[in-house]
N, C-alpha and C positions, 0 to 999 in steps of 0.2 A: 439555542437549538437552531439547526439548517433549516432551509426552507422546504427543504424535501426529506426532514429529516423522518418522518412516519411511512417511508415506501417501505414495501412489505415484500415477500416472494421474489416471484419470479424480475417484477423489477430492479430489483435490490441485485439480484443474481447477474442481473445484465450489466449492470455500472459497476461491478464488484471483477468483472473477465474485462471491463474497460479499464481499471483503475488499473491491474494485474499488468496488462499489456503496456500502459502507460510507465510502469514500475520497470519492466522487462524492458522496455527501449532506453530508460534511462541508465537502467544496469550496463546493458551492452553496449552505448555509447561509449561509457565511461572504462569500460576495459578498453573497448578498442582504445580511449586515449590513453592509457596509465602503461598499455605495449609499446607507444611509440614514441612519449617523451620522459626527454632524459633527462639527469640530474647526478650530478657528483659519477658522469661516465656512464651508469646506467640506466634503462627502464624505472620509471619510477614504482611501475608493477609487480619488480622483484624485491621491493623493499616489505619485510614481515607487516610491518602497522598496517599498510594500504591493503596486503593480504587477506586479514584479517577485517579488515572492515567491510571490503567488496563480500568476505564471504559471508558474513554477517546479513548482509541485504540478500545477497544470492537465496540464503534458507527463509529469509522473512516473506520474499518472492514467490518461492516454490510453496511455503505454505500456503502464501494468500490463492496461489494457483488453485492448492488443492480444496480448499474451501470455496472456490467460486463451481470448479466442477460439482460438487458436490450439491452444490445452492443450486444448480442449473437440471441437475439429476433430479433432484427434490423439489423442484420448481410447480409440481402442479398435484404433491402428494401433501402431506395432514405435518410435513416438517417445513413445510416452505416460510410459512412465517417469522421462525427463526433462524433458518439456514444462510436465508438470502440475506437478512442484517448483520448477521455475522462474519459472511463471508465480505461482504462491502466492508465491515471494521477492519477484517486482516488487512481487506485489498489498501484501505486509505492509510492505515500505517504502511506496509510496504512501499506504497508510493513514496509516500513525506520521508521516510528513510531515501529510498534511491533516488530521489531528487536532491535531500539534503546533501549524500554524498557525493551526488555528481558536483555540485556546485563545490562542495571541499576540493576536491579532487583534483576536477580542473583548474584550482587556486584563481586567481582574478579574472582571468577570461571568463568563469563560469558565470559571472554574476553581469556581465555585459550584454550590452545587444549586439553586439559581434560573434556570439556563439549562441546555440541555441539552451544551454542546459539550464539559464534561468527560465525557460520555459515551464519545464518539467516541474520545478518550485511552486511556480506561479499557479500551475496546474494543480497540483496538491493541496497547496491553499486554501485554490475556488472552492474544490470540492470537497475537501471538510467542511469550509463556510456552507455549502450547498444540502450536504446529506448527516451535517453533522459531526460533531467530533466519537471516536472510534466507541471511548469509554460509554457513551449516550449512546451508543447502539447497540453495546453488549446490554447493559442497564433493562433497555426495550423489549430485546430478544429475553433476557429471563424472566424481565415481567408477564410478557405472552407466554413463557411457560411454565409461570408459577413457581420459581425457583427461590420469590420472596416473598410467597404464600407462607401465615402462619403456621407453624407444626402441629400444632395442638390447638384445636377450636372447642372451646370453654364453652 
């Protein structure tokens, strides 16, 4: 478990629109690179795989998006306790996706201290090591709300 793995609400909500934001620079880093280098004559951009994988991250993004708004909307109402962890789990996989892919993307550069996109990585990281890995916050979240509560009490 993270060291900050038991924040709750409205905290959770706030490092969940940081993680988001961190996911969304490395997204659009990464387009911006994949429009301007070339390979076999064209954009590597226009190639289906890399398509397909950007858009992959792009909806992982907009969801973590839409569950950090949500955690933040919820933040001081009777869902906060589990809004704002959950919305942190979207946000931390979203990240470790768009940082994974930026470093694919950008091929060797990505993983150098010449560019910034092992950044984004290293970031991702911290902060699963920090608040915990995703699956351990969903876990959290349903145990606050009794979703592995007994059915039947004997």
């Amino acid at each position: 478990a993270g060291a900050l793995a038991g924040l709750g609400g409205p905290a959770a909500a706030v490092l969940a629109a940081e993680a988001v934001g961190a996911a969304d620079a490395a997204l659009t880093r990464t387009v911006d690179h994949v429009r301007t280098r070339e390979q076999f004559g064209r954009p590597i951009g226009s190639f289906q795989a890399v398509k397909h994988r950007l858009a992959d991250v792009y909806v992982a993004v907009q969801a973590a998006r839409s569950a950090a708004y949500y955690a933040a909307w919820a933040a001081d109402g009777p869902e906060a306790p589990v809004a704002g962890p959950l919305a942190l789990a979207a946000a931390l996989e979203a990240q470790r996706a768009a940082a994974g892919e930026a470093v694919q993307l950008h091929g060797g550069i990505g993983i150098t201290w010449e560019h910034d996109a092992h950044l984004y990585l290293k970031r991702a990281a911290s902060d699963e090591l920090l608040f915990g890995p995703a699956h351990r916050l969903r876990a959290r979240a349903a145990d606050r709300d009794g979703l592995f509560a007994p059915a039947v009490t004997v």
